[in-house]
PQR file of N, CA, C, O and H, with PARSE charges and radii, in Angstrom:
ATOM      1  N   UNK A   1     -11.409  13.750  -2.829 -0.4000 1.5000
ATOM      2  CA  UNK A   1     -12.432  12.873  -2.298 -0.0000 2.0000
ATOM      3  C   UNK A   1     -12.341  12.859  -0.780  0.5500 1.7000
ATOM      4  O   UNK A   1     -11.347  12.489  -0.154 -0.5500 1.4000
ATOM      5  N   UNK A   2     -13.433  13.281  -0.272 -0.4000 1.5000
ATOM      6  CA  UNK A   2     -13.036  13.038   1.030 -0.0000 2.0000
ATOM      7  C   UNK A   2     -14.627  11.908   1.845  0.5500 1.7000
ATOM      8  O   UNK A   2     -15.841  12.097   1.908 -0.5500 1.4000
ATOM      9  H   UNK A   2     -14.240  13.582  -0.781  0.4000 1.0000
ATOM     10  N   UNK A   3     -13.717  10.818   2.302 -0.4000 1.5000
ATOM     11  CA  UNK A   3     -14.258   9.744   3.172 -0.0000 2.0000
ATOM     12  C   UNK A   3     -14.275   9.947   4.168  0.5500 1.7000
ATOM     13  O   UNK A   3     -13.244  10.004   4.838 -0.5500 1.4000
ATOM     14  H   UNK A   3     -12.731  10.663   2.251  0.4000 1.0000
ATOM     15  N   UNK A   4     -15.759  10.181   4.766 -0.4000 1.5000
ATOM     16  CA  UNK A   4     -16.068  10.139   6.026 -0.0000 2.0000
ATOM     17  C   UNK A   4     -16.183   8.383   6.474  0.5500 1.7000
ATOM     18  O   UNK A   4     -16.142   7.360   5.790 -0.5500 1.4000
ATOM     19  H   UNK A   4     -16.596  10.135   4.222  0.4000 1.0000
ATOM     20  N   UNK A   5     -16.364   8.666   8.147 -0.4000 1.5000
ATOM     21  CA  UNK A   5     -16.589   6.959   8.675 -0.0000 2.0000
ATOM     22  C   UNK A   5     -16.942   6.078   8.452  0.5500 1.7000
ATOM     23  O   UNK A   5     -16.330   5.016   8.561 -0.5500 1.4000
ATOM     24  H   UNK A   5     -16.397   9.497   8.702  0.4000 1.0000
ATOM     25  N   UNK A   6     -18.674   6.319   7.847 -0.4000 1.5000
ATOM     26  CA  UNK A   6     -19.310   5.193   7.140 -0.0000 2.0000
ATOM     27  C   UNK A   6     -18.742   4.983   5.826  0.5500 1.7000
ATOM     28  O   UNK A   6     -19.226   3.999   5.267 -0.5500 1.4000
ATOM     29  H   UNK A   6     -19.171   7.182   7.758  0.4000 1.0000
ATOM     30  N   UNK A   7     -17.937   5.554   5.217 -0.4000 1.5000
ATOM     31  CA  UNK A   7     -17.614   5.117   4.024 -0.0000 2.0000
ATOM     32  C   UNK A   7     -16.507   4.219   3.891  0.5500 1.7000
ATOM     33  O   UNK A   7     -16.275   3.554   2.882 -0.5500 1.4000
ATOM     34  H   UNK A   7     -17.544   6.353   5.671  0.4000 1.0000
ATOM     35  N   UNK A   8     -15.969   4.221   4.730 -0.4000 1.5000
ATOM     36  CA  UNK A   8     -14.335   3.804   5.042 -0.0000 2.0000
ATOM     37  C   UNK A   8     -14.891   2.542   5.791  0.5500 1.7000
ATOM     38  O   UNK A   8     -14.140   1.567   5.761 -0.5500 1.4000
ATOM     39  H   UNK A   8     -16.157   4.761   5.550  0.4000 1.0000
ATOM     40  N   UNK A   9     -16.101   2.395   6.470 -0.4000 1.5000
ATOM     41  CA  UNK A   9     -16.184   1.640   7.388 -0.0000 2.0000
ATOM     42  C   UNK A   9     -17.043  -0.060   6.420  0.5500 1.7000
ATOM     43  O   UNK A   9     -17.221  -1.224   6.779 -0.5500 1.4000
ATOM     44  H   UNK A   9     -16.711   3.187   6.494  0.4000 1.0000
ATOM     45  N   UNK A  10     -17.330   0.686   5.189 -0.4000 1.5000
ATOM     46  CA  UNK A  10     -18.525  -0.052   4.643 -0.0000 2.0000
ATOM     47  C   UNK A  10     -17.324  -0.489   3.336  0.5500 1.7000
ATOM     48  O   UNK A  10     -17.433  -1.642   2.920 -0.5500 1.4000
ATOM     49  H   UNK A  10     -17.185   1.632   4.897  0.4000 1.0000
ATOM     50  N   UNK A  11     -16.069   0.503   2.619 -0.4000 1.5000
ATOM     51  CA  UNK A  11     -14.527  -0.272   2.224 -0.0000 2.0000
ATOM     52  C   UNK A  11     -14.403  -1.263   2.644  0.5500 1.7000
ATOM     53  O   UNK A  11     -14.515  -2.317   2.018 -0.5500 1.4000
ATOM     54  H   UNK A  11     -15.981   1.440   2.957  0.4000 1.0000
ATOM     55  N   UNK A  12     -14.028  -1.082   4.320 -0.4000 1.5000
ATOM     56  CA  UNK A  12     -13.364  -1.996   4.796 -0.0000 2.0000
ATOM     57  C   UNK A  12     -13.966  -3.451   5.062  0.5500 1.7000
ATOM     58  O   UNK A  12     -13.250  -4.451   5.097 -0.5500 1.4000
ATOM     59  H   UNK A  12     -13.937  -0.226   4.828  0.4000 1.0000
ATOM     60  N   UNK A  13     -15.574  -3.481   5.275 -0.4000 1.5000
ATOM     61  CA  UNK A  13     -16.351  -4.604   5.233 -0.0000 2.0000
ATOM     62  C   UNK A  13     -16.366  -5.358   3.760  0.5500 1.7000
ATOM     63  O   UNK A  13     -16.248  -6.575   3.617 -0.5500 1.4000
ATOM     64  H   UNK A  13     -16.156  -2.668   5.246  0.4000 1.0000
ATOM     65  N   UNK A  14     -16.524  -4.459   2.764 -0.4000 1.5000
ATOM     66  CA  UNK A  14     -16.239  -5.162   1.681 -0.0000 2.0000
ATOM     67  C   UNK A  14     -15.009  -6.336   1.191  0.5500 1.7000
ATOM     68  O   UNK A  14     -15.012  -7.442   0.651 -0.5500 1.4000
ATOM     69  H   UNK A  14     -16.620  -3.471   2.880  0.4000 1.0000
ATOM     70  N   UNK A  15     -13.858  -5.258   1.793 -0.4000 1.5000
ATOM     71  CA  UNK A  15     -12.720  -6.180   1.349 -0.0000 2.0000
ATOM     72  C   UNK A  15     -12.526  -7.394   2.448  0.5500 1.7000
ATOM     73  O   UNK A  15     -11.911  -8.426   2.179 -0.5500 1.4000
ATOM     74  H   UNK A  15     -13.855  -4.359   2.232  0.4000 1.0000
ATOM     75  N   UNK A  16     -13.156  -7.115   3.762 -0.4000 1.5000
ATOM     76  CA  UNK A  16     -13.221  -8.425   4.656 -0.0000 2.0000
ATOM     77  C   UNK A  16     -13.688  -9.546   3.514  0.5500 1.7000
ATOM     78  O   UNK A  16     -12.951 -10.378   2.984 -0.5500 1.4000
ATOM     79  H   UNK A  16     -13.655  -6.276   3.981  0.4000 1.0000
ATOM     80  N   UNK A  17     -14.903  -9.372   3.312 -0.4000 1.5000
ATOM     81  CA  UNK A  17     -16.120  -9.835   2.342 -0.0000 2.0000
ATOM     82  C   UNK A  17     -15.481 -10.722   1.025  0.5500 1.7000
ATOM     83  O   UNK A  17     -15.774 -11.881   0.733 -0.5500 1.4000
ATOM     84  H   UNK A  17     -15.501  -8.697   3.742  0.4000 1.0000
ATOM     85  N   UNK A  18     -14.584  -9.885   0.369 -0.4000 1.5000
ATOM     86  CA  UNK A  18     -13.175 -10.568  -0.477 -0.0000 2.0000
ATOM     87  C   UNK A  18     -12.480 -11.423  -0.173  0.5500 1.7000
ATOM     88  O   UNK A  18     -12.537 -12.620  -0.458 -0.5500 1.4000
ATOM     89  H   UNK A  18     -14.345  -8.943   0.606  0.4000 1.0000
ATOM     90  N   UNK A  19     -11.762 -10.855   0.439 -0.4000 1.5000
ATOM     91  CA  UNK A  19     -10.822 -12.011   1.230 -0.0000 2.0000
ATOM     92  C   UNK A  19     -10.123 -12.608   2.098  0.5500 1.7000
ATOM     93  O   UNK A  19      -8.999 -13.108   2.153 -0.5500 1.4000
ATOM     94  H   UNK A  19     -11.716  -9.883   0.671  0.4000 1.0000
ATOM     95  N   UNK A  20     -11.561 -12.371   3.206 -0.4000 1.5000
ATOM     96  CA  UNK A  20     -11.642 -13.377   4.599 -0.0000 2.0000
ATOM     97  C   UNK A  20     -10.613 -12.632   5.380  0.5500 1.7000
ATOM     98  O   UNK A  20      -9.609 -12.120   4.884 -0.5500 1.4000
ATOM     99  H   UNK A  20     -12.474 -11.965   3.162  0.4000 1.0000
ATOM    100  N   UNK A  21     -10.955 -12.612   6.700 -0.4000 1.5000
ATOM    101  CA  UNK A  21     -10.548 -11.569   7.591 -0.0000 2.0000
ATOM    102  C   UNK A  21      -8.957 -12.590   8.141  0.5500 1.7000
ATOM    103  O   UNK A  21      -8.145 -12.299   9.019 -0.5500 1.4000
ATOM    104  H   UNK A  21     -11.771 -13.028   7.103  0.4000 1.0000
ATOM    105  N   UNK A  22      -8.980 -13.381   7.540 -0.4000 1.5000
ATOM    106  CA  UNK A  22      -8.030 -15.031   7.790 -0.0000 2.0000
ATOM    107  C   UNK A  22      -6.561 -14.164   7.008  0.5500 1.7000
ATOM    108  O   UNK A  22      -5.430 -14.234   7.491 -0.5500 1.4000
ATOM    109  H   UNK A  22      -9.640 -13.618   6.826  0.4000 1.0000
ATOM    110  N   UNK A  23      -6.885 -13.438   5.830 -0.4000 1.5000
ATOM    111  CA  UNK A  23      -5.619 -13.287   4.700 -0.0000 2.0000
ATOM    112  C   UNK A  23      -5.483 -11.599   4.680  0.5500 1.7000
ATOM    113  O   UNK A  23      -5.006 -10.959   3.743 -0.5500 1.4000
ATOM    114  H   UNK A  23      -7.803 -13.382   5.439  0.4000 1.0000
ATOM    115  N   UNK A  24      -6.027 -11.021   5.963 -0.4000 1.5000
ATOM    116  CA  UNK A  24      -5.696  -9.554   5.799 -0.0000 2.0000
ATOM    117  C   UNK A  24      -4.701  -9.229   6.378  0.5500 1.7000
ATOM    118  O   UNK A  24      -4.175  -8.269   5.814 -0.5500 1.4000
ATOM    119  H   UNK A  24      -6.415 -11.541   6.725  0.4000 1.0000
ATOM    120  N   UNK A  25      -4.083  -9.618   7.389 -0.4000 1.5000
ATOM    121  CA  UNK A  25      -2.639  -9.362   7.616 -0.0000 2.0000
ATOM    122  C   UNK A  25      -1.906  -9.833   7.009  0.5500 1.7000
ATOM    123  O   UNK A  25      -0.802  -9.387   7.322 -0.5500 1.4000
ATOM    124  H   UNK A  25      -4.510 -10.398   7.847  0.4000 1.0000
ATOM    125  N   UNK A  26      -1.831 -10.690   6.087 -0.4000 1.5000
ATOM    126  CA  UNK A  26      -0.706 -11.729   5.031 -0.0000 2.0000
ATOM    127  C   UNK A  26      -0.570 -10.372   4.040  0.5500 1.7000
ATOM    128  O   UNK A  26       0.522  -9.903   3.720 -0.5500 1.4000
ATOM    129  H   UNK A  26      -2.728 -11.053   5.833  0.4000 1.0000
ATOM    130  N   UNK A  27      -1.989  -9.770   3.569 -0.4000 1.5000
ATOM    131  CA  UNK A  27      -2.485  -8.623   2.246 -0.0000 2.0000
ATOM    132  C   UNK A  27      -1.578  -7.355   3.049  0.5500 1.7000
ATOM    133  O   UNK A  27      -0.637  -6.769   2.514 -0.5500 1.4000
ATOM    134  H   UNK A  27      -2.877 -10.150   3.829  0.4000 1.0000
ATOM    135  N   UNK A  28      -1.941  -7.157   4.046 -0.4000 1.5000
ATOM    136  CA  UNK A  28      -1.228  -5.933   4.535 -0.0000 2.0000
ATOM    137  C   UNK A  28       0.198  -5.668   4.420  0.5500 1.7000
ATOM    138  O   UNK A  28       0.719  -4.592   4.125 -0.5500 1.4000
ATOM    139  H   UNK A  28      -2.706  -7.633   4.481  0.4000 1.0000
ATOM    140  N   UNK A  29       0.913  -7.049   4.756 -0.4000 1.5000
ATOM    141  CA  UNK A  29       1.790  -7.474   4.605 -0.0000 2.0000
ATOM    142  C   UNK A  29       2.663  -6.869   3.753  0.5500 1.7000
ATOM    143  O   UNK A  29       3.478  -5.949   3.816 -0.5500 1.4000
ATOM    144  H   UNK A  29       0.490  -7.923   4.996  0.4000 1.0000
ATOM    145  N   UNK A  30       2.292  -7.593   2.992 -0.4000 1.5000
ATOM    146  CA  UNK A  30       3.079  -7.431   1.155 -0.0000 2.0000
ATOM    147  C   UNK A  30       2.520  -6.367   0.685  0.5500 1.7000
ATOM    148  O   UNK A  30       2.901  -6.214  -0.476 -0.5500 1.4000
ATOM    149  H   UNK A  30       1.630  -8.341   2.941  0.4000 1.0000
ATOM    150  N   UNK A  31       1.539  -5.249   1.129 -0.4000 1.5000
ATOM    151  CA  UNK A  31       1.293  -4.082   0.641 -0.0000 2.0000
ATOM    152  C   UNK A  31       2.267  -3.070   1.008  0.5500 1.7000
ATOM    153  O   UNK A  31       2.711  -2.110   0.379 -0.5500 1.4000
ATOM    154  H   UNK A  31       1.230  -5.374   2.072  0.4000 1.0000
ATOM    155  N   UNK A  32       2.570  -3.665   2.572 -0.4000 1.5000
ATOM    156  CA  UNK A  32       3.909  -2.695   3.148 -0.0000 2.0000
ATOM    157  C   UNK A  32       5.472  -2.918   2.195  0.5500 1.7000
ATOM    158  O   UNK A  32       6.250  -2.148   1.631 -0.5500 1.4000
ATOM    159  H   UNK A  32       2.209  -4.446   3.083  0.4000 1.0000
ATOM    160  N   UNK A  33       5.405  -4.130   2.361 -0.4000 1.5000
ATOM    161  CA  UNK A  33       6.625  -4.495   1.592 -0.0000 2.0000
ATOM    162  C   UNK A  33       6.950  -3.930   0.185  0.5500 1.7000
ATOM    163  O   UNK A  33       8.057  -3.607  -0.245 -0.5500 1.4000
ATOM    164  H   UNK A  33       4.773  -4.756   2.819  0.4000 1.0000
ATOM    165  N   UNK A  34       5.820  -3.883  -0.401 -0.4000 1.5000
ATOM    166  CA  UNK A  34       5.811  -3.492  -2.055 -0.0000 2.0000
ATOM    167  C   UNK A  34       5.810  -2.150  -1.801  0.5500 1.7000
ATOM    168  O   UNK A  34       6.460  -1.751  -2.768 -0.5500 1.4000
ATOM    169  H   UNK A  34       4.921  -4.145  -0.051  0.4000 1.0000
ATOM    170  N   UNK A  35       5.453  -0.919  -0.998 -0.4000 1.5000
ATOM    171  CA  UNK A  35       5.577   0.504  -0.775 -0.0000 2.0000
ATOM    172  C   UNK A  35       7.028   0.653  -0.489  0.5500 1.7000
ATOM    173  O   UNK A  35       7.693   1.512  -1.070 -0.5500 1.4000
ATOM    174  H   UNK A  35       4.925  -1.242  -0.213  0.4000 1.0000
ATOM    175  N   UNK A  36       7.496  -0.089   0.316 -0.4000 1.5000
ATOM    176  CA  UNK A  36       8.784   0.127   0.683 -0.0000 2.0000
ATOM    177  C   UNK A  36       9.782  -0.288  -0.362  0.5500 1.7000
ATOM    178  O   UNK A  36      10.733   0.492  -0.333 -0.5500 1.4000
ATOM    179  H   UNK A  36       6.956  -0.787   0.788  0.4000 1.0000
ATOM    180  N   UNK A  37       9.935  -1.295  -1.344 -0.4000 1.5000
ATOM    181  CA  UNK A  37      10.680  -1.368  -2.144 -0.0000 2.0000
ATOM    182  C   UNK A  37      10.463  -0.234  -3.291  0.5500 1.7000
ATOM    183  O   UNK A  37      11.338   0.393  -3.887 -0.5500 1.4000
ATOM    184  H   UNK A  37       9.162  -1.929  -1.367  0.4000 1.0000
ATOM    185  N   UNK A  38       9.151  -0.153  -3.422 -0.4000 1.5000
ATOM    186  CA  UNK A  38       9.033   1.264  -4.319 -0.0000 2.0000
ATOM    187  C   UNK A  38      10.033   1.987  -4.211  0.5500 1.7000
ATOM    188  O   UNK A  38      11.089   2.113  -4.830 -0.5500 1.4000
ATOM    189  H   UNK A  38       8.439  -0.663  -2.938  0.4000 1.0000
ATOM    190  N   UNK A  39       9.368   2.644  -2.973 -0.4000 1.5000
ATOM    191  CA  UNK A  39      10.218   3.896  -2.658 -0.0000 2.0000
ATOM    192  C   UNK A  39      12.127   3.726  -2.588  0.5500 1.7000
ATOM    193  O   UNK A  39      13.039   4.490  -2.902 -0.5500 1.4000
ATOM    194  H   UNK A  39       8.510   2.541  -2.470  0.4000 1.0000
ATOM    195  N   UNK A  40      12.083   2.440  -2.057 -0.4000 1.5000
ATOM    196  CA  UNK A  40      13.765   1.941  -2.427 -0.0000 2.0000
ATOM    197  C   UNK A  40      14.123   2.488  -4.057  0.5500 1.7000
ATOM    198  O   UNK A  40      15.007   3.292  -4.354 -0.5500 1.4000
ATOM    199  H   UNK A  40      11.342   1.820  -1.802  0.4000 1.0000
ATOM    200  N   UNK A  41      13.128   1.773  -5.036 -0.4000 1.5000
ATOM    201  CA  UNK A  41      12.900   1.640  -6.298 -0.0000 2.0000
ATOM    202  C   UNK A  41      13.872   3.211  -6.802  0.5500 1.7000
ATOM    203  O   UNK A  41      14.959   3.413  -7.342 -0.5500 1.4000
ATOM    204  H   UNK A  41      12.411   1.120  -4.795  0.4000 1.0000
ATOM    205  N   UNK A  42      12.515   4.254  -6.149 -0.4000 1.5000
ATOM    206  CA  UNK A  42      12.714   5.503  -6.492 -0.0000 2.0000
ATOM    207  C   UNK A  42      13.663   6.326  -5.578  0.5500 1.7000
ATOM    208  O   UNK A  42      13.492   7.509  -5.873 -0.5500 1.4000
ATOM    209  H   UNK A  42      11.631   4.090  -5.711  0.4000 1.0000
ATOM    210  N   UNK A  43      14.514   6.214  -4.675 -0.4000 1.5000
ATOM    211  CA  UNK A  43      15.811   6.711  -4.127 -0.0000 2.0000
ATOM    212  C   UNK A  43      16.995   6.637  -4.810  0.5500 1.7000
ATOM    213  O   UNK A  43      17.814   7.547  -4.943 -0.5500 1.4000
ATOM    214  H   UNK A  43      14.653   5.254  -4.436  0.4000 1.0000
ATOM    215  N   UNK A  44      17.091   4.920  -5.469 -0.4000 1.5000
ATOM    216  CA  UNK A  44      17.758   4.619  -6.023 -0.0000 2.0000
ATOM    217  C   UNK A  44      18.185   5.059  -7.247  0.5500 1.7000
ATOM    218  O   UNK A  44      19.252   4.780  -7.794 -0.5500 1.4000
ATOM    219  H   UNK A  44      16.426   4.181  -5.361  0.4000 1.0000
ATOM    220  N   UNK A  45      17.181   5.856  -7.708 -0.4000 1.5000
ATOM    221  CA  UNK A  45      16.988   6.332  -9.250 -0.0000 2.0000
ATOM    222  C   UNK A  45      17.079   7.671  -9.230  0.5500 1.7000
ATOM    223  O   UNK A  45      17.329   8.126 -10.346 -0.5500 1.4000
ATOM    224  H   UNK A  45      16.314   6.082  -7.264  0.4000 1.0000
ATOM    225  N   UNK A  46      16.977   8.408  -8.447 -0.4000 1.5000
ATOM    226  CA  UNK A  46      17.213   9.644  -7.797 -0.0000 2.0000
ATOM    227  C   UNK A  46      18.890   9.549  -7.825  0.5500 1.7000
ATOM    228  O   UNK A  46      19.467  10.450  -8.434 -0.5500 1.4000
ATOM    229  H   UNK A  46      16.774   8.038  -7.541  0.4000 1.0000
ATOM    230  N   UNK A  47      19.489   8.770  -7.356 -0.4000 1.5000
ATOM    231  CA  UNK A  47      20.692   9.028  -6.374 -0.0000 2.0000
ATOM    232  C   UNK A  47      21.400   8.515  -7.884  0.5500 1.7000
ATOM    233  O   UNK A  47      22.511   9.025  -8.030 -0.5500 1.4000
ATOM    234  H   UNK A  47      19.021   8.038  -6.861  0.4000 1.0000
ATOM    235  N   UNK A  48      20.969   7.584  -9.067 -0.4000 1.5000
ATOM    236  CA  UNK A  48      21.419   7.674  -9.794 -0.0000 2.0000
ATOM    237  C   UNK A  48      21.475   8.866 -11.275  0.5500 1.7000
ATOM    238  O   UNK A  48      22.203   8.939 -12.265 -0.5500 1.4000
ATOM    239  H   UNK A  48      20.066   7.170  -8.949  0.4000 1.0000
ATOM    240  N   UNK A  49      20.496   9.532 -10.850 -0.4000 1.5000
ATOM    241  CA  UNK A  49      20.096  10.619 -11.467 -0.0000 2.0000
ATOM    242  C   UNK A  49      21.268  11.818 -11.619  0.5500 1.7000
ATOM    243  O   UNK A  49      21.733  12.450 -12.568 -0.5500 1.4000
ATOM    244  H   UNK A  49      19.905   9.473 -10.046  0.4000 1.0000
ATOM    245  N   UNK A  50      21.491  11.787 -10.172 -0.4000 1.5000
ATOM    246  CA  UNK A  50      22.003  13.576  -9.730 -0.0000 2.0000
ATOM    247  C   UNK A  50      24.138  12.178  -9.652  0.5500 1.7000
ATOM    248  O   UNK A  50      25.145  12.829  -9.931 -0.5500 1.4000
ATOM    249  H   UNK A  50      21.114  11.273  -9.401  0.4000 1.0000
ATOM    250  N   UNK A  51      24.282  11.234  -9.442 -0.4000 1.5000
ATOM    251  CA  UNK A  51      25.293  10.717 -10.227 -0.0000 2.0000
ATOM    252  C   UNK A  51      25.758  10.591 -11.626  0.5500 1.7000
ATOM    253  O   UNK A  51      26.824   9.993 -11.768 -0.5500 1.4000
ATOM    254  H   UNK A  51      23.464  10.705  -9.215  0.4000 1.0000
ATOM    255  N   UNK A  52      25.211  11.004 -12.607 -0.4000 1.5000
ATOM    256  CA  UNK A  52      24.770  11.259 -13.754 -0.0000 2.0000
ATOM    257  C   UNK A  52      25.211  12.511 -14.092  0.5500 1.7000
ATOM    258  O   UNK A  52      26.194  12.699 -14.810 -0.5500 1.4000
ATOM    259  H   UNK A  52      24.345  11.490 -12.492  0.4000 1.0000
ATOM    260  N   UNK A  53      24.675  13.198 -13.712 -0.4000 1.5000
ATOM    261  CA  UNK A  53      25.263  15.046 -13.897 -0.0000 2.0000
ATOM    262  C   UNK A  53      26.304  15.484 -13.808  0.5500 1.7000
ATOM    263  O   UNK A  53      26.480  16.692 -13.960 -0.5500 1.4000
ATOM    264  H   UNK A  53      23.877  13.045 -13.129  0.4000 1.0000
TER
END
């Protein structure tokens, strides 16, 4: 899929539109946080993987 400007631009008005331009850095927030424990998630499981063998 590829998103050009207006498409990305007319996303991003929507989710303003959701939920208020007031709670998008709080949303960003905890979107970072939850990627990063993921990936904690999956290092961890890795490193217990090849400990395993």
């Amino acid at each position: 899929m590829n998103f050009g400007m207006t498409e990305i631009l007319i996303i991003a008005f929507i989710i303003i539109l959701l939920f208020g331009a007031k709670r998008l850095p709080e949303l960003a927030k905890s979107l970072g946080s939850s990627v990063k424990q993921f990936k904690k998630g999956i290092d961890e499981g890795e490193e217990k993987d090849k400990n395993d063998n």
